[in-house]
C-alpha positions in Angstrom: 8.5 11.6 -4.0 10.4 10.3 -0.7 13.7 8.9 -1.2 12.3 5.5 0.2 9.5 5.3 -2.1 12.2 5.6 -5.3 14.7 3.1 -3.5 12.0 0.5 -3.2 10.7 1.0 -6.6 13.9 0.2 -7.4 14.0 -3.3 -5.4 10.7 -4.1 -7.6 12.7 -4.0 -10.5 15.3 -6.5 -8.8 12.5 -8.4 -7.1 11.4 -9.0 -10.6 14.5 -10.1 -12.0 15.5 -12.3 -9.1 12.3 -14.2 -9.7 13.6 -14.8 -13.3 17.1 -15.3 -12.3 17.7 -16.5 -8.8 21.0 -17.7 -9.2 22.4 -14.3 -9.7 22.0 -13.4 -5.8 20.7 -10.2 -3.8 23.8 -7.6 -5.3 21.9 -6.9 -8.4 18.1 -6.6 -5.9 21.1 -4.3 -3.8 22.2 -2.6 -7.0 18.5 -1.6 -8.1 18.0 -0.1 -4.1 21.0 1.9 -4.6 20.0 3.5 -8.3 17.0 4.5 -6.9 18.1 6.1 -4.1 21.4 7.7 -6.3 20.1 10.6 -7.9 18.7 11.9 -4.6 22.5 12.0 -2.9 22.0 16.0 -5.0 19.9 16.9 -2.1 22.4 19.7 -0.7 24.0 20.5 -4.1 21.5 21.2 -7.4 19.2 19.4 -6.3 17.2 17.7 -9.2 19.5 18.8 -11.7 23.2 17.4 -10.6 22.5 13.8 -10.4 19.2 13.8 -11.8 19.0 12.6 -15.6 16.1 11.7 -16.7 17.4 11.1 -20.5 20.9 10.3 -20.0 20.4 7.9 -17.5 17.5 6.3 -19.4 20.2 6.3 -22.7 22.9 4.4 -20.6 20.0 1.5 -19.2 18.8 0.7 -22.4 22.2 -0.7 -23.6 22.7 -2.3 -20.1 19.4 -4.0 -20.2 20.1 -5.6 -23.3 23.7 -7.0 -22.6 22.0 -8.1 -19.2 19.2 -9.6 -21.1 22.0 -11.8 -23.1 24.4 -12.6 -20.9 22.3 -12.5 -17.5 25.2 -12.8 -14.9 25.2 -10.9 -11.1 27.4 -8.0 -12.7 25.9 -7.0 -15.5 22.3 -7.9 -14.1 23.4 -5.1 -10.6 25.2 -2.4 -13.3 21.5 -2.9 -15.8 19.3 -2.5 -12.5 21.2 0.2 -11.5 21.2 2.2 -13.9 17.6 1.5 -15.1 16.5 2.6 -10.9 18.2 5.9 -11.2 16.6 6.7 -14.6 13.3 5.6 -13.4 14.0 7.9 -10.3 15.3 10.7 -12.9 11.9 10.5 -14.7 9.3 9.8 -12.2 9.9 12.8 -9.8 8.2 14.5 -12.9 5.1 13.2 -11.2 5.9 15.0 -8.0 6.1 18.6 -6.5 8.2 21.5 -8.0 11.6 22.3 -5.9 10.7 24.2 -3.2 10.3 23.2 0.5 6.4 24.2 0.8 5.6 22.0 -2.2 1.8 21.6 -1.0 1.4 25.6 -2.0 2.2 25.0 -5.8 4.9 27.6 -6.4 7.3 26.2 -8.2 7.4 25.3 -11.6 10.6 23.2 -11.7 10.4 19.4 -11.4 13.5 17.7 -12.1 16.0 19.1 -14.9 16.6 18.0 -18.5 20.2 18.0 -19.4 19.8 17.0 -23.0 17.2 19.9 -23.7 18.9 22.0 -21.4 15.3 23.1 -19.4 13.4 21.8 -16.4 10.4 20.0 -16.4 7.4 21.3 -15.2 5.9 19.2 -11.9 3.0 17.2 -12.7 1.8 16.8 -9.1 -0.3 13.6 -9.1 1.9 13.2 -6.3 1.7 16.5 -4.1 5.0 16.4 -2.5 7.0 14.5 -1.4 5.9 13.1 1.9 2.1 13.2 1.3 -0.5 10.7 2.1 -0.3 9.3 -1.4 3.7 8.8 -1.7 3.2 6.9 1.8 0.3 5.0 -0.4 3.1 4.4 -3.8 6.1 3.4 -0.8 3.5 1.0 1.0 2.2 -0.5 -2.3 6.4 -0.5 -3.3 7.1 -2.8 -0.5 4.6 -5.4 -0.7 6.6 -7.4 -3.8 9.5 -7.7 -2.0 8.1 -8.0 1.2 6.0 -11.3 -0.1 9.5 -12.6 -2.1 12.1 -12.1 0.7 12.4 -12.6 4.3 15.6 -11.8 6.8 17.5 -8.9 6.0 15.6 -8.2 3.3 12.2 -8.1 4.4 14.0 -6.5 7.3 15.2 -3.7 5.4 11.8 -2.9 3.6 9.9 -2.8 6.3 12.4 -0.4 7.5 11.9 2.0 4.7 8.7 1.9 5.2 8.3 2.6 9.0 10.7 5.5 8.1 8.1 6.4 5.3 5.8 6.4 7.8 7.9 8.8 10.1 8.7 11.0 7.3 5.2 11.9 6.5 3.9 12.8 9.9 7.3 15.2 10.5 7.3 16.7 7.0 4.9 20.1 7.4 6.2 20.4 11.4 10.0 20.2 10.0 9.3 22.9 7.7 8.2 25.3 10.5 10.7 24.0 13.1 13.3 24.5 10.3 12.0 27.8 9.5 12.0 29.0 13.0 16.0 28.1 13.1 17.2 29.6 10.4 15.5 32.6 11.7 17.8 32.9 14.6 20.3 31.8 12.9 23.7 34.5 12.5 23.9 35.4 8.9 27.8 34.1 9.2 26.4 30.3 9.7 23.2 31.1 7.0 25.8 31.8 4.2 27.6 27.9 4.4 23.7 26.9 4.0 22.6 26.0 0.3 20.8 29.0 -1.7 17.3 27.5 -2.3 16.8 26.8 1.5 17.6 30.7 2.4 15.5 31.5 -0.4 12.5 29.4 0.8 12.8 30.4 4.5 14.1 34.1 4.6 
């Protein structure tokens, strides 16, 4: 899935708990935006697998929530969201496409890794890849919580994410080809700083 559609899955969350708790601000609503967008900052390096934890991340929120739950206060309501937006990000790119950068063709059988069983997951694909018609759908349906809760900067900012959702999915094949067409001519000097799996993918 886009890296939008997991950042505002993760304002849900923190639309839903500023409806419950108003009083602790936007910074926890903020916090939730950030967790799902987190694991994602691998995209250059392990991809997936370095910041991607779909148990240990899910081990940490659980704990969070419930101090959160007891003592509700803009800190410990931003470090719970947080944390439970990156481990909702962690699991739910199960859903998606394997690693590769033609995930429309099917060829890759790893998902997102699994640190505490020391394997990766197998893609599911009830969302093709990342970018398709139906992660625009998930983003667009994402945004309308927030969207009906918030105005200003915050209603801003969705909208945002979704325009560049929007973008994202109309340039996603083309960039592959453009990209491919680079790297061709590209001097093997400048290919070796690249990351592995994108040589692997287009050479």
């Amino acid at each position: 899935m886009m890296a939008t559609t997991h950042a505002l899955a993760g304002v849900v969350l923190g639309t839903a708990v500023w409806a419950l708790v108003p009083e602790a601000g936007m910074l926890p609503v903020l916090a939730a935006a950030l967790g799902g967008l987190f694991p994602d900052f691998d995209l250059y390096a392990g991809h997936r697998k370095t910041l991607h934890f779909p148990v240990y991340f899910s081990a940490l929120a659980a704990p969070a929530v419930a101090v959160a739950a007891l003592n509700p206060t803009t800190t410990t309501l931003a470090v719970a969201l947080f944390l439970a937006a990156a481990a909702l990000h962690s699991a739910s790119d199960v859903l998606g496409g394997g690693l590769e950068l033609k995930p429309w063709l099917g060829t890759s059988e790893r998902a997102v890794y699994d640190h505490w069983n020391g394997r990766w997951l197998a893609p599911k694909r009830l969302i093709r890849y990342d970018g398709a018609p139906e992660d625009l759908a998930l983003t667009l349906a994402f945004a309308v919580p927030p969207v009906l809760v918030f105005d200003g900067l915050a209603e801003t900012l969705v909208i945002a994410a979704v325009a560049v959702s929007g973008v994202y999915v109309l340039l996603r094949k083309p960039m592959v080809a453009i990209a491919e067409t680079a790297v061709d001519a590209m001097p093997d000097h400048v290919v070796d700083y690249m990351p592995e799996r994108f040589v692997r993918d287009f050479r």
